[in-house]
C-alpha positions in Angstrom: -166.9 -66.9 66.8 -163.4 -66.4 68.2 -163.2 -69.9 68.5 -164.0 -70.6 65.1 -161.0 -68.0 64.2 -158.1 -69.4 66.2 -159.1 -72.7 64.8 -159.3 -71.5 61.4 -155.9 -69.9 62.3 -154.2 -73.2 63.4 -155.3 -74.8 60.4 -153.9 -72.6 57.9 -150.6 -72.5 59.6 -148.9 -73.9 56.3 -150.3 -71.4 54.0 -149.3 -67.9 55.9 -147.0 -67.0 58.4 -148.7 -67.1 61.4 -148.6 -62.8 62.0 -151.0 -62.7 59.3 -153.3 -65.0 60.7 -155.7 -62.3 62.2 -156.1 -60.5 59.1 -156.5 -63.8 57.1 -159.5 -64.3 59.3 -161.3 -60.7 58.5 -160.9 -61.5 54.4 -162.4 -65.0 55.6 -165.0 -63.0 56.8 -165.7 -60.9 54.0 -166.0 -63.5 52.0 -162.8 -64.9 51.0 -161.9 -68.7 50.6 -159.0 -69.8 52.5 -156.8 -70.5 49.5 -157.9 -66.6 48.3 -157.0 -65.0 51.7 -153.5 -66.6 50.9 -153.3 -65.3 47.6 -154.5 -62.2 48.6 -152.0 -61.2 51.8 -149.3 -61.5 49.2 -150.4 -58.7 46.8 -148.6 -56.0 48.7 -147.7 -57.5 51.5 -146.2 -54.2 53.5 -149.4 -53.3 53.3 -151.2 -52.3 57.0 -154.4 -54.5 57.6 -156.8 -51.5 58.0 -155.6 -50.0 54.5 -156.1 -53.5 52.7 -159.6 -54.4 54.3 -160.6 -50.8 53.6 -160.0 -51.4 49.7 -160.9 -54.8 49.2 -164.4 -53.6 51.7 -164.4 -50.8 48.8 -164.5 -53.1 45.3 -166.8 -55.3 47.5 -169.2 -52.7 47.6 -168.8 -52.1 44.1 -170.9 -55.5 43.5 -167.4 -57.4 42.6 -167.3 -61.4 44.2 -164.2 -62.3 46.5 -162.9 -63.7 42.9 -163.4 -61.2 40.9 -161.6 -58.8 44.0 -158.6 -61.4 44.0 -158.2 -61.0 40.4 -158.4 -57.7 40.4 -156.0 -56.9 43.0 -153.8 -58.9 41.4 -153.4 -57.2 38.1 -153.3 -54.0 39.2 -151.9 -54.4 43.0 -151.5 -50.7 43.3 -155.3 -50.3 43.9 -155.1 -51.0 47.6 -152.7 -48.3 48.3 -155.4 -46.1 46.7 -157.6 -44.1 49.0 -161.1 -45.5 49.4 -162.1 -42.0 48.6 -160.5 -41.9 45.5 -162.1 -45.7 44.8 -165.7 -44.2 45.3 -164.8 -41.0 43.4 -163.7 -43.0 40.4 -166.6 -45.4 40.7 -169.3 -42.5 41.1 -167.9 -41.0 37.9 -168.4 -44.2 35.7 -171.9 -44.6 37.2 -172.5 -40.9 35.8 -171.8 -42.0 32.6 -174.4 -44.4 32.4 -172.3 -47.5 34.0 -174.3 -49.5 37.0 -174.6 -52.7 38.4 -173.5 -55.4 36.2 -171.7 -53.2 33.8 -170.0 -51.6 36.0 -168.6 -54.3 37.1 -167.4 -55.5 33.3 -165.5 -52.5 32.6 -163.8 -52.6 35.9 -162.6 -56.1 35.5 -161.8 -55.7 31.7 -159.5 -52.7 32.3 -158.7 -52.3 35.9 -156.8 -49.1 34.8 -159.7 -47.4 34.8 -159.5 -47.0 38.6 -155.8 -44.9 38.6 -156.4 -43.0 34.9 -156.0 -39.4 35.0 -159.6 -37.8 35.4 -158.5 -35.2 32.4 -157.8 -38.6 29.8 -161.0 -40.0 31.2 -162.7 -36.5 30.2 -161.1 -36.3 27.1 -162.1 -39.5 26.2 -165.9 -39.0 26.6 -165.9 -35.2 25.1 -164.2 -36.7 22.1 -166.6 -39.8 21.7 -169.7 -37.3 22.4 -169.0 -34.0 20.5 -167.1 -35.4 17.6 -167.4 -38.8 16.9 -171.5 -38.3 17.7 -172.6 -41.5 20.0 -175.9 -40.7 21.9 -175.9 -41.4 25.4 -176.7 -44.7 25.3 -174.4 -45.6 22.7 -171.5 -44.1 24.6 -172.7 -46.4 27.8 -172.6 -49.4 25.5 -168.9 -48.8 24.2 -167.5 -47.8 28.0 -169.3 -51.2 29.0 -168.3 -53.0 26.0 -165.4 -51.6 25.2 -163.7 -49.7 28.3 -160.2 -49.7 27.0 -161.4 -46.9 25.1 -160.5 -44.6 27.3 -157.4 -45.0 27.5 -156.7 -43.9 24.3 -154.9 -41.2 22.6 -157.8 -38.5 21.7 -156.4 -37.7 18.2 -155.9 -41.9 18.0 -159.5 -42.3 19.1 -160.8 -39.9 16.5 -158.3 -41.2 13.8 -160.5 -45.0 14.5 -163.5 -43.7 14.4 -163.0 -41.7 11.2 -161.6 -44.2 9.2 -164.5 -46.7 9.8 -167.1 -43.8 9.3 -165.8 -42.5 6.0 -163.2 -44.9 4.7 -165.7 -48.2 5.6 -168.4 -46.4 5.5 -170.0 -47.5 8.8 -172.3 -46.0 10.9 -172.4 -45.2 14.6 -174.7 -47.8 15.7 -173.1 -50.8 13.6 -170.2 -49.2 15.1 -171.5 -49.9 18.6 -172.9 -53.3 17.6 -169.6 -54.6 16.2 -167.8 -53.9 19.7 -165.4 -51.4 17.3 -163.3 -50.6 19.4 -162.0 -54.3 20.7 -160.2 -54.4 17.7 -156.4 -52.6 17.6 -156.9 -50.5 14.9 -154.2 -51.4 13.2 -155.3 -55.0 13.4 -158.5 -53.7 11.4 -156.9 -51.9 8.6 -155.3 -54.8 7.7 -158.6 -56.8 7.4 -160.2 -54.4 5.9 -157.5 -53.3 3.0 -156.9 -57.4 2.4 -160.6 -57.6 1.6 -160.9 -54.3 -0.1 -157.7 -55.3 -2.2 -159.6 -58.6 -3.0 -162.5 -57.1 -4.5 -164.6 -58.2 -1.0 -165.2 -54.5 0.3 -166.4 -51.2 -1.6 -166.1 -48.0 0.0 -169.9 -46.8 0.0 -171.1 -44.3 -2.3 -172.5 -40.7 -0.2 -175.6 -41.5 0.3 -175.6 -45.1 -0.3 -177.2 -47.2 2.3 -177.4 -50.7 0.9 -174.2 -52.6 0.3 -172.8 -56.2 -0.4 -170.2 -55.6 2.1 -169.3 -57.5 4.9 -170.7 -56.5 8.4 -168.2 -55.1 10.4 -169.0 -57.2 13.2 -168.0 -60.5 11.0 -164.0 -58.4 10.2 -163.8 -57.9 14.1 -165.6 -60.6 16.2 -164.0 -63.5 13.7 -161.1 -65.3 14.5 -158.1 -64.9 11.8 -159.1 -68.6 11.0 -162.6 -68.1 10.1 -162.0 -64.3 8.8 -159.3 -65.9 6.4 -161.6 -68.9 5.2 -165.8 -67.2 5.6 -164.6 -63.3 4.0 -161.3 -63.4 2.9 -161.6 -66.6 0.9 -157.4 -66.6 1.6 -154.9 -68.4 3.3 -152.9 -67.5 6.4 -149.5 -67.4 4.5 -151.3 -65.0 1.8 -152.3 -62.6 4.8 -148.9 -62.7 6.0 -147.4 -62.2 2.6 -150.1 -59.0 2.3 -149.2 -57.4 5.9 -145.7 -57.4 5.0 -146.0 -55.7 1.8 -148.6 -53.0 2.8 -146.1 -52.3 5.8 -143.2 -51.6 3.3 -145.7 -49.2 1.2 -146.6 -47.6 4.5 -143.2 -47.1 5.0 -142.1 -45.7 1.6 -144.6 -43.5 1.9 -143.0 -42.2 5.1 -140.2 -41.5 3.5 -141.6 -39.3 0.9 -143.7 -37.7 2.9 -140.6 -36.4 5.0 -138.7 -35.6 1.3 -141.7 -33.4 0.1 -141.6 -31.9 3.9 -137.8 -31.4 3.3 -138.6 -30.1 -0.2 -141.1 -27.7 0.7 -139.0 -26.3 3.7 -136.3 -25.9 1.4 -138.6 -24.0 -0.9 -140.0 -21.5 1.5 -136.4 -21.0 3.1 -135.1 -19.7 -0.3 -138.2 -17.9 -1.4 -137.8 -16.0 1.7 -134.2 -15.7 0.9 -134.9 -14.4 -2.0 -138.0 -11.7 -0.8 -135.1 -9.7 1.4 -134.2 -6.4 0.1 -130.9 -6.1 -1.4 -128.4 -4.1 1.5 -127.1 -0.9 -0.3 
């Protein structure tokens, strides 16, 4: 065996300096090729050999290949200076949630940031998806697996997502969940959405009303801008463009007077108030 490493050692002479050579031979024999143990020793490459090996050991454990590790590690480098405690924490708190195995895996590698977010987002996050938006358990495990980036978000952006596809679209939790919502920026959406509903393509639902002619929301989100353009929209790409430039100056106009009417109404209240004082004798 320690043969087999000082050969291995010689050989690789070219692709690390040689004081790495040791530790090069431990990620060999955790799995890593050659041309990944290279890669790998220059993600942080202060870094002591015993704190690496004890993080990379860590998202090993996890169920993640050497690849997957490598990839890992190099979006978000600042995982190996993270404490394997923290790692395990983090990791025991997804799998509470409903995330295991395989999906567990997903999420991490679709949003690596779920390792160094703040526990209180995290929280937030769930609360919000559970006790206001109303996902059962096992849809909030689908859109964490599906969909982990929503976590990061904003709370009062989270909600302001959901609610416009549940009363403005008129969608439903579980389409909601089967259309992978929240892949799509939201502002991305509402574009889609207004362009067809301005086209005469989508009707906001009646209360009540179960059956429409409407498109599914997982054709608006899954499609390409190509294929949404020629299958739903029946439109062009320079008509799109046209549209998103126009409903961005309305957006903005209505800004602005919004913040006149705010002015206004300040105003008002200052010189009612004014005008409430006793008179001084």
């Amino acid at each position: 065996m320690a043969g087999r490493m000082v050969r291995g050692c010689v050989q690789a002479a070219g692709l690390y300096p040689r004081r790495f050579c040791g530790e090069a031979a431990g990620l060999r024999a955790m799995g890593f090729s050659q041309e990944q143990a290279r890669r790998l020793l220059g993600v942080e490459s202060r870094l002591s050999p015993q704190r690496r090996e004890a993080a990379v050991a860590q998202l090993l454990l996890l169920g993640l290949n050497a690849e997957a590790t490598l990839g890992l590690l190099e979006r978000r480098p600042e995982l190996l200076r993270m404490p394997t405690e923290r790692l395990q924490e983090r990791a025991g708190k997804l799998r509470r949630l409903g995330l295991d195995g395989g999906q567990l895996q997903r999420a991490l590698i679709r949003c690596p940031e779920l390792f160094t977010l703040p526990r209180k987002t995290m929280a937030a996050a769930v609360r919000l998806l559970r006790e206001r938006c109303l996902f059962t358990a096992e849809q909030l495990r689908e859109v964490l697996w599906t969909c982990p980036n929503v976590l990061l978000e904003e709370p009062h952006q989270l909600h302001h997502h959901f609610q416009y596809v549940y009363f403005r679209m008129g969608v439903q939790q579980k389409e909601m969940v089967r259309a992978r919502l929240f892949r799509m920026p939201f502002a991305e959406l509402r574009n889609r959405h207004i362009f067809l509903e301005r086209r005469g393509l989508y009707e906001t639902p009646c209360k009540g009303q179960t059956q429409t002619n409407n498109p599914k929301l997982k054709d608006i989100i899954q499609l390409s801008e190509k294929d949404f353009l020629v299958n739903l929209a029946r439109s062009t790409p320079e008509e799109f463009e046209v549209f998103k430039k126009l409903l961005a100056r309305e957006e903005e106009e209505e800004e602005e007077e919004d913040n006149r009417d705010a002015l206004y109404t300040e105003e008002d209240e200052d010189f009612d108030s004014e005008g409430s004082k006793p008179a001084r004798k």
